[in-house]
C-alpha positions as CSV (number, residue, x, y, z in Angstrom):
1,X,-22.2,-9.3,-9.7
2,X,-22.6,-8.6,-6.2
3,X,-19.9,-6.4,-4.0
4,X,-19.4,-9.3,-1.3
5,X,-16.4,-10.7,0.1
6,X,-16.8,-14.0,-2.2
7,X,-17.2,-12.4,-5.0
8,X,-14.1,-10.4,-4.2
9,X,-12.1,-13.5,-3.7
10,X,-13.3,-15.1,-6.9
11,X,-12.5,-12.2,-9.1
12,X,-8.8,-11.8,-7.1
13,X,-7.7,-15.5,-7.8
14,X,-8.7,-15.4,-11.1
15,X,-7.0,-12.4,-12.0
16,X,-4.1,-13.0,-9.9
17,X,-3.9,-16.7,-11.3
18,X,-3.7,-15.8,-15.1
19,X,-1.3,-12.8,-14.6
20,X,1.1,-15.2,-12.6
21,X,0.7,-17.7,-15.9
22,X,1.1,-14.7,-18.0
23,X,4.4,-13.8,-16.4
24,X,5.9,-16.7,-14.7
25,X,9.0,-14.2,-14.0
26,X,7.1,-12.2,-11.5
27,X,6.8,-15.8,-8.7
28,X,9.1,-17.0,-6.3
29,X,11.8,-19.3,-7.7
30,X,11.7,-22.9,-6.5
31,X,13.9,-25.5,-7.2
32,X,13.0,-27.9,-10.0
33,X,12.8,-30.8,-7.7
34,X,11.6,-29.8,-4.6
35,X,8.1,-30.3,-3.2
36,X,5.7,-28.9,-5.0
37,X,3.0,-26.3,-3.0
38,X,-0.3,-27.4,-2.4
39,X,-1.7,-24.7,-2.2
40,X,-0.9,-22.0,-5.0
41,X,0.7,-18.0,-5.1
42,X,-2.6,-17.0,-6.3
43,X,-4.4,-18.5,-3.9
44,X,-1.9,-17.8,-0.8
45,X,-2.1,-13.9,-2.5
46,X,-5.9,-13.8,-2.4
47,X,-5.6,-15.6,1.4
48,X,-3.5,-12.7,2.5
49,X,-5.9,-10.1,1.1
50,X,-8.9,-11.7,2.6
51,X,-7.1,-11.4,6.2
52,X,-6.4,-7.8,5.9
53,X,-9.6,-7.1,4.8
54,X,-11.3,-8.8,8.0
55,X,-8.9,-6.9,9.9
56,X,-7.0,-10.4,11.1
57,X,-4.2,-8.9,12.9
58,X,-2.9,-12.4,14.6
59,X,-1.0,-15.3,11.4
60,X,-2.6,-18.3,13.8
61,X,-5.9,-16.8,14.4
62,X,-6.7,-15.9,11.2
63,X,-5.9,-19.5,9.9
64,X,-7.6,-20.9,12.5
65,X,-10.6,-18.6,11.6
66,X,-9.9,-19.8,7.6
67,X,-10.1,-23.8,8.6
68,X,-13.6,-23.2,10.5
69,X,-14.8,-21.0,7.9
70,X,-13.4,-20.7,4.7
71,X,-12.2,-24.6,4.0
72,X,-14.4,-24.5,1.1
73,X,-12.1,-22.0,-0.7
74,X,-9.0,-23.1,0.5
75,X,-8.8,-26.7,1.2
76,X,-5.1,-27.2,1.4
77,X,-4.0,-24.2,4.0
78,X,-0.7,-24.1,5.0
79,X,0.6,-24.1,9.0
80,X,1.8,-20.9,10.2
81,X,5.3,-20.8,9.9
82,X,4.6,-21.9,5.9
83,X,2.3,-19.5,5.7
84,X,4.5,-16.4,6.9
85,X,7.6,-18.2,5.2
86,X,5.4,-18.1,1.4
87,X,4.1,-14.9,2.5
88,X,7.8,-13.4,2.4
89,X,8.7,-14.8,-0.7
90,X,5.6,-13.5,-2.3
91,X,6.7,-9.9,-1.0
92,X,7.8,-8.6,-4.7
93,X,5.1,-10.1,-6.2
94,X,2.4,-8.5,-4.3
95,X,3.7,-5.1,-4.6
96,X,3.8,-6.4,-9.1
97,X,0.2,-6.9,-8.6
98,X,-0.2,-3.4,-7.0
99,X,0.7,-2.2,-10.2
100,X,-0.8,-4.2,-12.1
101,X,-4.2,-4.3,-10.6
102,X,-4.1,-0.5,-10.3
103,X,-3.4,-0.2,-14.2
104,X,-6.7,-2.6,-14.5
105,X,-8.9,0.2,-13.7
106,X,-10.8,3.2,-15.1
107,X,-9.0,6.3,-12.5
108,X,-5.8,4.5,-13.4
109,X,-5.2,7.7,-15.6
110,X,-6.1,10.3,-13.1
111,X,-3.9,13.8,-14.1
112,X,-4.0,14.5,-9.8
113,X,-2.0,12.9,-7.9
114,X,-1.9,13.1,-3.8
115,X,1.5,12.9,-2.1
116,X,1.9,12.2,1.9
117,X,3.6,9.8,4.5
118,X,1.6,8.9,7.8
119,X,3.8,7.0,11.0
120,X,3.6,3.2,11.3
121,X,4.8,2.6,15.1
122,X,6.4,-0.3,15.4
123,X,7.4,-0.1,18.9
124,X,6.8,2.1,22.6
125,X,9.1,0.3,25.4
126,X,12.6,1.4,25.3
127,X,13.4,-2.3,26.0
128,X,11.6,-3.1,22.5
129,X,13.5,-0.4,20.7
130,X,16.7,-1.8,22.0
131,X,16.3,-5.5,21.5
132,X,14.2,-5.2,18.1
133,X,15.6,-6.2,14.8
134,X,14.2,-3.0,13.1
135,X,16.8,-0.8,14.8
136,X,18.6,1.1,12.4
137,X,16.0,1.2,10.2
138,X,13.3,2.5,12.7
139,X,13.9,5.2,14.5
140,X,12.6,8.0,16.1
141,X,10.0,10.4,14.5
142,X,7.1,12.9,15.0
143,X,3.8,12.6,14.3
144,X,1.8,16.0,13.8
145,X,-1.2,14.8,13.2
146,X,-1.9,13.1,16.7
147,X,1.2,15.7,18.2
148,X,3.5,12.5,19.8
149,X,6.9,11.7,19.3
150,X,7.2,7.5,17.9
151,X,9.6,5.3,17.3
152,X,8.9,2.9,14.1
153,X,8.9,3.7,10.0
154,X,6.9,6.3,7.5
155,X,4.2,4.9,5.1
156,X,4.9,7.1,1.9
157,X,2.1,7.3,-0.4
158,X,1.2,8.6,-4.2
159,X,-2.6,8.5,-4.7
160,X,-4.8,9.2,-7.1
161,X,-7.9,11.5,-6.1
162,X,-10.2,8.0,-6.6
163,X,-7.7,7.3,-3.6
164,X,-5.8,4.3,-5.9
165,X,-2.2,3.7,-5.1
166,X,0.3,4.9,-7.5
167,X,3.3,4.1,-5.6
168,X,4.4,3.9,-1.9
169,X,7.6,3.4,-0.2
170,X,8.4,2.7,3.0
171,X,11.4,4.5,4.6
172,X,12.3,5.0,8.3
173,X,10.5,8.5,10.4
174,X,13.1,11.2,9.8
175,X,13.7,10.3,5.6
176,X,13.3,13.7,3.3
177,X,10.3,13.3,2.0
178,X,11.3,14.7,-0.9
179,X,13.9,12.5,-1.9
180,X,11.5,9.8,-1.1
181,X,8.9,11.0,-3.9
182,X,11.7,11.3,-6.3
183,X,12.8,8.0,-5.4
184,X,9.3,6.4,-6.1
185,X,8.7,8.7,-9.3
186,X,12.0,6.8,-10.5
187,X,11.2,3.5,-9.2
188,X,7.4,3.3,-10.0
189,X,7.1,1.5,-13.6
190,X,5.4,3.9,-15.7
191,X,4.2,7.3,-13.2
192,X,7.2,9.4,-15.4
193,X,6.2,8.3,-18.7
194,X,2.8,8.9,-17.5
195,X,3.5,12.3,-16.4
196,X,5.1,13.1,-19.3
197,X,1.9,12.4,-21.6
198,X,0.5,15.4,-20.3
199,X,0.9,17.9,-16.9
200,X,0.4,15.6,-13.9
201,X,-0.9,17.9,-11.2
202,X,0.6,16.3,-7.5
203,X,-0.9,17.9,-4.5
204,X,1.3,17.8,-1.1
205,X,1.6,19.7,2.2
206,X,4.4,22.1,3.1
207,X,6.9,19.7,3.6
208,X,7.4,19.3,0.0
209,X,9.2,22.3,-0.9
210,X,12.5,23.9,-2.1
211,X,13.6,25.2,-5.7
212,X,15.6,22.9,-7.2
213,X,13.5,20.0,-6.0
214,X,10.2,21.5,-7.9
215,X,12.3,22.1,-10.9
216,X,12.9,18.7,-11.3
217,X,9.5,17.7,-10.9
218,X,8.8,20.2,-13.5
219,X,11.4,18.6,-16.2
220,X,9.8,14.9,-15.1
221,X,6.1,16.5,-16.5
222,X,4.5,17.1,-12.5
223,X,3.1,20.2,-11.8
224,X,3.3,20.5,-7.6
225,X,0.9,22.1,-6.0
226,X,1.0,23.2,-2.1
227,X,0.5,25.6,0.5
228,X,2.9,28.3,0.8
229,X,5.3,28.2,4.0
230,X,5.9,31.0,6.3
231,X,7.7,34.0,4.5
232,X,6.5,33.0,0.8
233,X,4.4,34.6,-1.6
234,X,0.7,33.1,-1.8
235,X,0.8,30.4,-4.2
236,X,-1.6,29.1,-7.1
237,X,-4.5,26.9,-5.9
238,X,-5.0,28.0,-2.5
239,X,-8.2,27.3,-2.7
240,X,-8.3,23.9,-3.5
241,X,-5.8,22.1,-0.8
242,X,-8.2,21.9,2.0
243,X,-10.7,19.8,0.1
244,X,-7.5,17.7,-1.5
245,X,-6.0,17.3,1.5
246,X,-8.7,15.8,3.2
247,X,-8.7,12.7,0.3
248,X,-5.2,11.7,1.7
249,X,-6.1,12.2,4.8
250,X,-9.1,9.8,4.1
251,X,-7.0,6.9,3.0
252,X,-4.8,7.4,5.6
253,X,-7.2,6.7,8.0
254,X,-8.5,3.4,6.0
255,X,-5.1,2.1,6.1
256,X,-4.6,3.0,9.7
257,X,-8.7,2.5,11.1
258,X,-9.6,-0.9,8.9
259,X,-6.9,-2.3,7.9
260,X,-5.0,-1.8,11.0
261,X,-2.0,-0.5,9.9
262,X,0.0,0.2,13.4
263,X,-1.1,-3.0,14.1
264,X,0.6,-4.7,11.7
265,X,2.7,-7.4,13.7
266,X,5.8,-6.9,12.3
267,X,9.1,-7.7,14.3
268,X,11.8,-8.1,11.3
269,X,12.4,-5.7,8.0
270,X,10.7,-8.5,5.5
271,X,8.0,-9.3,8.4
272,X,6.9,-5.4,8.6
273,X,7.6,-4.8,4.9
274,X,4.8,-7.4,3.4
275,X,2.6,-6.5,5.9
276,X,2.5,-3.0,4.8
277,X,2.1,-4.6,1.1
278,X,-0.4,-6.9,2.2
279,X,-2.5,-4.1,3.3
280,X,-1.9,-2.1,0.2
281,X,-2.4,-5.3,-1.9
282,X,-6.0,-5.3,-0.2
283,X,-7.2,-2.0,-0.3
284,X,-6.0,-1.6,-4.1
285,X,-7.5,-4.6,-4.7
286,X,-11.0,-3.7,-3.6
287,X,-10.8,-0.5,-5.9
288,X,-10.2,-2.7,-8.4
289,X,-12.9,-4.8,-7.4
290,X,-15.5,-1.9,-7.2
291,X,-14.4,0.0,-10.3
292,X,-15.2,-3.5,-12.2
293,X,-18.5,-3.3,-10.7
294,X,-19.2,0.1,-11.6
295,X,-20.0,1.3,-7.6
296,X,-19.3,5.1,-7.3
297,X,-17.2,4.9,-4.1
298,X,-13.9,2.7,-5.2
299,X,-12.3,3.0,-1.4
300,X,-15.7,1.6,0.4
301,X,-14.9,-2.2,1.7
302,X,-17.8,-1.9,3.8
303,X,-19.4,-5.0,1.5
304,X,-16.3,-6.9,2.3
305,X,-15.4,-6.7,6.1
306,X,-17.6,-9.5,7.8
């Protein structure tokens, strides 16, 4: 099998497909006499990855892009407003299939883990910030690593060192990001129990510190490792955060250079939060994809993007 986008698509419905069937729970609830879809989750899902992947940043250009070349695969596309409406219904399943796709793989098992949060703007004019809907959630933050002050959310991510998504959250730019991992430790179906089957090593930068908050990780099974702040002792591992870091840093820069995650599009809470899914959907699903196939590099989607 070939590492094209076609193939990508193929093996995406079909998986998708049969784990809908297998869990009929896990899709949007319709009412038993209403008009049924023409077009199907599993398809819509695969449609959505596809579009992140290209780096379709625009709803009615990339359908307009999909009826001149991809009416093969999809014959029955939606308009735009039906696409956008299913896409927001499908929100809680796509981030299911995260899971479940990233449990579908060989790294899936890791014992390192990556921890880190990287800005998602989500507006600049002060006119935006004060007429947009995000207000209250969004707010004002700082980005160290481009040094500017932005106003929007925080992208908070637990990878594996294959760069697979473990869990994520998505808070707004001051949160603690310590109380944000604990909160996706809890919430993530199965990263405790993992950690418990053996000592789960998480990397994370300085931000991640304080006494209580690493004694907890330690009863959960997670070893943290990170540098030592100004006034503390050197700590274990030194050595290794430069290199470590830079993985993070890495998919970071996927999500943000090609799959265009600032550009996003976002102007509501649902509308920005399954577009942040949408691009994690896609680039979890290309690991996937490329772990099948047996390729080396798991983050490349070089094959995919034209």
């Amino acid at each position: 099998m070939d590492a094209d986008l076609d193939t990508l698509a193929t093996a995406l419905y079909v998986k998708t497909d049969d784990m809908l069937k297998a869990h009929p729970d896990r899709v949007p609830a319709r009412p038993k006499n209403g008009i049924v879809p023409r077009i199907s989750d599993a398809e819509l899902v695969t449609l959505a990855v596809m579009q992140a992947v290209l780096g379709h940043t625009s709803e009615r250009r990339w359908l307009r892009y999909a009826r001149k070349h991809l009416i093969g695969m999809f014959p029955d596309l939606p308009g735009q407003s039906g696409y956008n409406k299913r896409l927001r219904k499908l929100g809680d399943t796509m981030s299911w299939l995260i899971g479940m796709l990233g449990a579908d793989t060989s790294i899936a098992t890791d014992d390192v883990w990556e921890v880190d949060s990287t800005s998602v703007e989500c507006a600049r004019s002060r006119e935006t910030v004060k007429r947009s809907d995000l207000a209250g959630w969004a707010e004002y933050g700082y980005c160290a690593s481009h040094s500017r002050l932005f106003w929007g959310l925080r992208l908070h991510l637990v990878c594996t060192l294959h760069d697979l998504p473990v869990g994520w959250a998505l808070t707004g730019a001051k949160a603690d990001e310590r109380a944000v991992l604990e909160d996706i430790l809890a919430n993530t179906p199965g990263a405790t129990n993992h950690a418990m089957e053996g000592r789960q090593i998480l990397v994370g930068d300085k931000n991640y510190f304080g006494k209580d908050f690493e004694t907890r990780l330690d009863d959960a099974g997670i070893e943290l490792l990170r540098p030592a702040r100004k006034g503390e002792k050197p700590r274990a591992g030194t050595q290794f955060f430069k290199p470590l870091r830079q993985v993070i840093e890495s998919i970071n820069w996927t999500y943000k250079g090609h799959l265009d995650l600032e550009r996003h599009g976002g102007r509501t809470i649902a509308g920005v939060c399954i577009r942040i899914a949408q691009r994690i959907l896609a680039l979890t699903a290309t690991i996937w994809h490329n772990d099948n196939l047996g390729l080396n590099i798991r983050r490349s989607l070089t094959a995919y993007d034209h």
